[in-house]
C-alpha distance (Angstrom), angle and dihedral (degrees) to the residues before:
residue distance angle dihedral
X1 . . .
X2 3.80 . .
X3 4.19 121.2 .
X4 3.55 133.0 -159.3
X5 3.58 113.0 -144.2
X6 4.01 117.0 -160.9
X7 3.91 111.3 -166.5
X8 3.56 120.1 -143.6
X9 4.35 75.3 -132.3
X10 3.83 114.7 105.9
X11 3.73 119.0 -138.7
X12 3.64 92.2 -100.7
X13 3.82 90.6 48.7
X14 4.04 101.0 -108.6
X15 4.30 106.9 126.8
X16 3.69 110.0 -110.0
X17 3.64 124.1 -113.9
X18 2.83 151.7 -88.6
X19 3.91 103.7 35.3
X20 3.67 102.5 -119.5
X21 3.48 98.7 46.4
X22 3.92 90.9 118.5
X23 4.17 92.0 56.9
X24 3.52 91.5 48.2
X25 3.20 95.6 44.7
X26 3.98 88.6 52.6
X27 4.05 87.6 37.9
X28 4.03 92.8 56.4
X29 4.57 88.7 46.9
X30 3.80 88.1 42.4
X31 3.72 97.6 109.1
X32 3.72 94.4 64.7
X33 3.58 106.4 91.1
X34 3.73 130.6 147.6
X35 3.97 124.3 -69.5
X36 4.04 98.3 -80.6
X37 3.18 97.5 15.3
X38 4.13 113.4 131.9
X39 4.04 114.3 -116.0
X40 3.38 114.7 -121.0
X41 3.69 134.6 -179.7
X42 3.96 91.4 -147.7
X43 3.77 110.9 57.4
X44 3.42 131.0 56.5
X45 3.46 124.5 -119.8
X46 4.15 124.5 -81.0
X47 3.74 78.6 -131.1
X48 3.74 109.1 50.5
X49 4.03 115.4 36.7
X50 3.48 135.9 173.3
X51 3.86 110.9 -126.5
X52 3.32 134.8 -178.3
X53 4.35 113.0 -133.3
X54 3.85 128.0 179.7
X55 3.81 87.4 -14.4
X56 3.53 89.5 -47.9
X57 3.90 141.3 131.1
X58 4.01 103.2 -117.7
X59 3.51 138.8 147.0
X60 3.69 131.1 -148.8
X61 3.53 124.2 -143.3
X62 4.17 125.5 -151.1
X63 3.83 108.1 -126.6
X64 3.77 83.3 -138.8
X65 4.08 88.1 80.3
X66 3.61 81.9 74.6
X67 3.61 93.3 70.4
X68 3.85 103.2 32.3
X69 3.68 96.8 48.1
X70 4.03 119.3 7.5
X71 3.64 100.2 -163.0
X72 3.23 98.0 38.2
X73 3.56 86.5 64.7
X74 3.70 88.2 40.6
X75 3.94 86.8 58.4
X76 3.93 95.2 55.7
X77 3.93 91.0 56.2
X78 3.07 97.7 35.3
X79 3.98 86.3 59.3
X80 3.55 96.2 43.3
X81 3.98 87.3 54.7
X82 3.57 97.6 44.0
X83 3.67 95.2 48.7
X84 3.93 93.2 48.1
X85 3.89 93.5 -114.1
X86 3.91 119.2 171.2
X87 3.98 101.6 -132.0
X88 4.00 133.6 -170.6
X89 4.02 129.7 -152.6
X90 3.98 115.5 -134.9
X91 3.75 118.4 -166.2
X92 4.31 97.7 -167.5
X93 3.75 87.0 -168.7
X94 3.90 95.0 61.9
X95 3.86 108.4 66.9
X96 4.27 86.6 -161.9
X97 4.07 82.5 66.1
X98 4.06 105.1 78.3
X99 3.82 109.0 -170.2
X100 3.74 116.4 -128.8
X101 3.54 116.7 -65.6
């Protein structure tokens, strides 16, 4: 399984604001879940989670999104490009890839 991790870093190394960018973030792709899986209004989704890395507001996206919902995954680059965030690949299948610390 492959992640996407967006750090809460900009390219240019200052943190991004505002603070709980990462939980909205995860908040506003909360409605994609699995096939089956119940809605809820509560949880985030399996697929989009807010994470903290090197002390830092992040989230890290499933590369399974992809599949399930194309622009929605579209809409999570997209904002980590637009807002100038540094981001990291994770492949969880290859123990040579170490996710972010």
């Amino acid at each position: 399984m492959r992640q996407l991790f967006i750090l809460g870093v900009t390219e240019d190394g200052h943190r991004f604001r505002p603070s709980d960018w990462a939980e909205r973030l995860a908040g506003v792709m909360a409605q994609f879940r699995p096939p089956g899986m119940a809605p809820s209004h509560i949880t985030y989704s399996p697929y989009v989670l807010p994470v903290i890395v090197d002390g830092n507001r992040s989230v890290v996206v499933d590369e399974r999104l992809r599949e399930l919902e194309p622009l929605a995954w579209k809409f999570v680059v997209d904002f980590a490009r637009d807002n100038n965030l540094q981001t990291k690949e994770h492949d969880t299948d290859n123990p040579e890839s170490a996710p972010p610390a």
